[in-house]
FIRO-925113 format. One record per residue (C-alpha): residue number from 0; chain; x, y, z. Coordinates in Angstrom, 2 decimals, always signed. Example, Ala and Ser with C-alpha at 12.3 -4.5 7.8 and 13.67 -1.06 7.14 Angstrom:
# FIRO-925113
ATOM     k   c        px        py        pz
ATOM     0   A    +12.30     -4.50     +7.80
ATOM     1   A    +13.67     -1.06     +7.14
# end
This chain:
# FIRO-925113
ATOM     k   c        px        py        pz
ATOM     0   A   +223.17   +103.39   +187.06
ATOM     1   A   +221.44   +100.02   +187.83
ATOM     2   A   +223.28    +96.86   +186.85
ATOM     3   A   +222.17    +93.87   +185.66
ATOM     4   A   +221.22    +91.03   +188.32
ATOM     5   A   +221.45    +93.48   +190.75
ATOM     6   A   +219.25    +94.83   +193.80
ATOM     7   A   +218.33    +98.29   +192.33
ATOM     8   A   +215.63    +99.31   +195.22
ATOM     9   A   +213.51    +98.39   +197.85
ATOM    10   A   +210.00    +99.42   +197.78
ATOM    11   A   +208.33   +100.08   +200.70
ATOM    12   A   +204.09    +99.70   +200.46
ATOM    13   A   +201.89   +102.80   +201.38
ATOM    14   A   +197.68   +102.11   +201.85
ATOM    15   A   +197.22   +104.83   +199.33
ATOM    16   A   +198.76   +108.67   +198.18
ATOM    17   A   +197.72   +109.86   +201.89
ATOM    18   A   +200.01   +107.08   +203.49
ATOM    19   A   +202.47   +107.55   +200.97
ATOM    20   A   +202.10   +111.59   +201.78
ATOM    21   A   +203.12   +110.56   +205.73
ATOM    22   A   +205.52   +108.26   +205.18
ATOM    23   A   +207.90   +110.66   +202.51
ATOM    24   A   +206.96   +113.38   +204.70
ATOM    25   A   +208.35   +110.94   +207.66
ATOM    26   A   +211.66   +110.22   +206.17
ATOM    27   A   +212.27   +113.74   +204.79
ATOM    28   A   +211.73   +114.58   +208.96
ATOM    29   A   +213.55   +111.95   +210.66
ATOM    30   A   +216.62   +111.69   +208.06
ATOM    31   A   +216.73   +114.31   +205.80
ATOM    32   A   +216.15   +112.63   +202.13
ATOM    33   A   +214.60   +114.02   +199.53
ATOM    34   A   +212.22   +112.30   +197.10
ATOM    35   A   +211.40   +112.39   +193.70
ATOM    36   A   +207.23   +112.07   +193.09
ATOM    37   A   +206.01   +109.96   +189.43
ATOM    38   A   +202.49   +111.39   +189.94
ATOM    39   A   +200.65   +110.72   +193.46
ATOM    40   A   +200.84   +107.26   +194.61
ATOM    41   A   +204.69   +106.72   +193.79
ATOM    42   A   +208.29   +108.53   +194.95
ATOM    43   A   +211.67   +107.45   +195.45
ATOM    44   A   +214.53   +107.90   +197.07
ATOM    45   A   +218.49   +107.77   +196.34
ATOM    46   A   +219.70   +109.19   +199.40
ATOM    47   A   +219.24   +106.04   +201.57
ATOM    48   A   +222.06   +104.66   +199.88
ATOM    49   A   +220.06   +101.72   +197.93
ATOM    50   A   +216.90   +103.43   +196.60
ATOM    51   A   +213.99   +103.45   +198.04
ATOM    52   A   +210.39   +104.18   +196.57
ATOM    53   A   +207.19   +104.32   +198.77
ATOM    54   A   +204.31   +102.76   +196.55
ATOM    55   A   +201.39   +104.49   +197.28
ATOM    56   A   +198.78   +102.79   +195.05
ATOM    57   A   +195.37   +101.79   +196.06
ATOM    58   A   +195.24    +98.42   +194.26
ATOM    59   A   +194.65    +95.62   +196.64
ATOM    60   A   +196.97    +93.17   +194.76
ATOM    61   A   +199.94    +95.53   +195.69
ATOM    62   A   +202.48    +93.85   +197.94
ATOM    63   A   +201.99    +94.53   +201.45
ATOM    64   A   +205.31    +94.32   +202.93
ATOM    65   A   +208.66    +95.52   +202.09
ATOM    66   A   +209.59    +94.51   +198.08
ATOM    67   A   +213.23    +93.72   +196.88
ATOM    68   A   +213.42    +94.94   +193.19
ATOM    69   A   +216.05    +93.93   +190.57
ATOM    70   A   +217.18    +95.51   +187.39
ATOM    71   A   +218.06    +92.94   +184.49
ATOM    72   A   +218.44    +93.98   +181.24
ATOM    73   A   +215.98    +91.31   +179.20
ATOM    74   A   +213.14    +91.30   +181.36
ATOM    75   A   +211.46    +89.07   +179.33
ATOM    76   A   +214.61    +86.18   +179.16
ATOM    77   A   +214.67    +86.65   +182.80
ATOM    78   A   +211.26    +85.66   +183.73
ATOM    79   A   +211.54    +82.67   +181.54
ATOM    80   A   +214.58    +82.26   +183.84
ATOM    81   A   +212.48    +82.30   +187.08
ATOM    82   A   +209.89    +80.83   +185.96
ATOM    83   A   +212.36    +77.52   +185.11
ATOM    84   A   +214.27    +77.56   +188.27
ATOM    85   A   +210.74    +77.62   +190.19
ATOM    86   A   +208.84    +80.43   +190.39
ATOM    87   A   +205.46    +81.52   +190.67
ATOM    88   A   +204.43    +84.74   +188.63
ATOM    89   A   +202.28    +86.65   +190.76
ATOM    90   A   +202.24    +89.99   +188.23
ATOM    91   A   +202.58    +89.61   +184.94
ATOM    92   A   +205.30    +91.66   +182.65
ATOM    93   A   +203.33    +95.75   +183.12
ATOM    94   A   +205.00    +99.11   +181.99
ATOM    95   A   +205.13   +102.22   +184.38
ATOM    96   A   +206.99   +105.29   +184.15
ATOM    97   A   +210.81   +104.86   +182.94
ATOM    98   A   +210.17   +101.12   +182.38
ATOM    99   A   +208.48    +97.42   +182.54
ATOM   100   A   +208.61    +94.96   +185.47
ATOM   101   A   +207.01    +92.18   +186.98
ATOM   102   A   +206.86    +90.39   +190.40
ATOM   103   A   +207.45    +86.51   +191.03
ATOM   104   A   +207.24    +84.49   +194.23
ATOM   105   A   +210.53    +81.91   +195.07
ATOM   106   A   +209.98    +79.08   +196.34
ATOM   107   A   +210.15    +80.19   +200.26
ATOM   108   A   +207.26    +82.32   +199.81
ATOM   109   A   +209.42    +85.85   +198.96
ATOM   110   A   +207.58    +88.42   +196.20
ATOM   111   A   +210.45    +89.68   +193.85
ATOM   112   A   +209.94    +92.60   +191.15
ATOM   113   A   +212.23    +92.16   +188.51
ATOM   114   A   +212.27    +95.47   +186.09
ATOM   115   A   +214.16    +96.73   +182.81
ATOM   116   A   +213.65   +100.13   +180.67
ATOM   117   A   +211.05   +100.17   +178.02
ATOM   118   A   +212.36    +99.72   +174.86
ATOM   119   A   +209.96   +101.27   +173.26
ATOM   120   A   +211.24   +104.43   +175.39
# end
């Protein structure tokens, strides 16, 4: 169960679903895990022991190196939060499937997700 404030996952990027294909494929191989799919370009991971999702989307403004995700439970409180202790928004508050998030830069250069469930869910 995530918890608020807390690392919930690290994302690993993937060029596209083909990348992403190799790289679960990969890990399934070399250590055993076993990943759930949310349509093509994303799956993830619990048996890592922190979760791990390979992002396989196409999009050019995905991050390109490894991304540290939190859960909070008011998204929306907590990028005010960031935003007053320094940050930079690079993506905006979007939904995907099982919730919202959005990704901010601190002020040593590090892209952050931040996510919550949908409440409209």
């Amino acid at each position: 169960m995530p918890q608020n404030n807390r690392i919930d996952l690290v994302e690993l990027p993937a060029a596209d679903a083909a990348a992403l294909s190799a790289a679960r494929t990969f890990y399934e191989s070399a250590f055993g895990w076993t990943f759930t799919a949310y349509g093509d370009a994303y799956a993830d991971t619990a048996d890592s022991g922190v979760t791990l999702g390979l992002n396989g989307s196409a999009d050019p403004t995905q991050q390109r190196a490894a991304l540290t995700v939190l859960f909070v439970d008011d998204l929306e409180a907590t990028k005010e939060r960031v935003i007053a202790a320094g940050a930079a928004i690079r993506h905006d508050i979007y939904p995907f499937p099982g919730g919202r998030r959005f990704h901010f830069v601190d002020p040593a250069g590090n892209e952050i997700a931040a996510w919550s469930h949908d409440p409209a869910q």
